[in-house]
ZARO-389961 format. One line per field, with one value per residue (C-alpha): x, y, z. Coordinates in Angstrom, 1 decimal. Example, Ala and Ser with C-alpha at 12.3 -4.5 7.8 and 13.67 -1.06 7.14 Angstrom:
<rs>
x = 12.3,13.7
y = -4.5,-1.1
z = 7.8,7.1
</rs>
This chain:
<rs>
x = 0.0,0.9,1.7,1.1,2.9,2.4,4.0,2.4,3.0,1.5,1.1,2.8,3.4,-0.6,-1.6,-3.7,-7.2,-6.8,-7.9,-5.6,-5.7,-1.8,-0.9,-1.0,2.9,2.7,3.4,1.6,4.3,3.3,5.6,5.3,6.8,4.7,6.4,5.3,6.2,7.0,7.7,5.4,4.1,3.5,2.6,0.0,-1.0,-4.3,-5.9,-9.3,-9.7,-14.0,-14.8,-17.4,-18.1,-21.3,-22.2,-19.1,-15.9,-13.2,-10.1,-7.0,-3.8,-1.1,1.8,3.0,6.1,6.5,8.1,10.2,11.1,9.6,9.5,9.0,9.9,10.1,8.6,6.1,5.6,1.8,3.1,-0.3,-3.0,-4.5,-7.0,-8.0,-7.8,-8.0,-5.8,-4.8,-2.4,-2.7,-0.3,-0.4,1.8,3.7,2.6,-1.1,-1.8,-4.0,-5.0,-6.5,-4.5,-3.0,-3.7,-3.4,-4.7,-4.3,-6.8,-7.7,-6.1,-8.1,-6.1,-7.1,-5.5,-6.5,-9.1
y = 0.0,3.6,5.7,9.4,11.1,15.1,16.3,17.5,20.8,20.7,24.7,27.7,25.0,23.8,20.7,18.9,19.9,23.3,26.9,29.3,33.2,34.6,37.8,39.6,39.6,35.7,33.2,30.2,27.4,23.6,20.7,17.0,14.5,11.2,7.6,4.9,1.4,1.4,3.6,6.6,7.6,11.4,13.7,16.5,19.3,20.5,23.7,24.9,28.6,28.9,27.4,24.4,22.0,19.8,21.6,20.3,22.1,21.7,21.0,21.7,20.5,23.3,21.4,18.0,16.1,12.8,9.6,10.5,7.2,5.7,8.6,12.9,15.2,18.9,22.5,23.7,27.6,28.3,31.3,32.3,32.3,35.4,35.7,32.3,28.8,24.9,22.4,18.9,16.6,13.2,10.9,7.8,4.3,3.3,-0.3,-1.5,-4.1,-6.9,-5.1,-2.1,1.7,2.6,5.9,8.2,11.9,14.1,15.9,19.6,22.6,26.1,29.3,32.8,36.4,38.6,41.3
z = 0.0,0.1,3.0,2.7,5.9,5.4,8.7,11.8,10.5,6.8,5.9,8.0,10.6,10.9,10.8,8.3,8.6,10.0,8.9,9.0,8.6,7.2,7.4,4.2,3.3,4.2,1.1,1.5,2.5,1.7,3.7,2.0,3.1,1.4,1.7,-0.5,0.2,-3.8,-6.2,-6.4,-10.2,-9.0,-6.1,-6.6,-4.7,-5.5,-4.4,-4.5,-5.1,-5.2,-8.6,-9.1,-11.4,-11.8,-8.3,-6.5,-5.6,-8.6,-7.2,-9.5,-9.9,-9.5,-9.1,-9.9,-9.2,-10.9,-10.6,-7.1,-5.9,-3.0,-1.1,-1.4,0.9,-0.3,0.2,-2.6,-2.4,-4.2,-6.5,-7.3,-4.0,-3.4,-0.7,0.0,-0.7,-0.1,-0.3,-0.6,-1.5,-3.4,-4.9,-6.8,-6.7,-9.8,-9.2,-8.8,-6.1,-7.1,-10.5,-8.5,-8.5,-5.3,-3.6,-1.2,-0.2,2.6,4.7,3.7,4.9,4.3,3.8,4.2,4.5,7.2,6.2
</rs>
């Protein structure tokens, strides 16, 4: 199976499924850290800025890293968040496991800038 560790401290130092207000000079600082006990085909972090599709929030890719071994552990900086956000991060094993995909997602984090 896979095993998706994103920190204790996920964005700006919160944890996964917090809400967070940054100041407004703050950038918004992602930590992964995802292990897979095989190789991983890719990492995505997806953010979801207030658009919706078929009535149900679209999540986008923004940034993708793949084939990264068995394990990624970097810092993604989100270049373009303005006032507020939601994100996530998924990832996906190279190999399937019993002819079924294997993967994994973190909880949600919400982001906002102080008024």
């Amino acid at each position: 199976g896979l095993y998706g560790h994103l920190a204790d401290q996920f964005i700006n130092g919160a944890p996964l499924g917090s809400r967070i207000t940054l100041q407004n000079d703050q950038s918004v600082d992602l930590d992964l850290f995802v292990y897979g006990t095989d190789v991983l085909e890719y990492v995505e972090v997806l953010r979801w800025a207030g658009g919706f599709a078929n009535g149900h929030p679209q999540f986008l890719p923004i940034q993708r890293f793949d084939t990264v071994g068995q394990s990624l552990q970097t810092t993604f900086v989100d270049p373009d968040f303005s006032d507020q956000a939601v994100y996530y991060v998924r990832a996906k094993q190279l190999k399937d496991i019993k002819g079924r995909p294997v993967f994994a997602w973190s909880s949600p984090v919400s982001v906002k800038k102080k008024p």
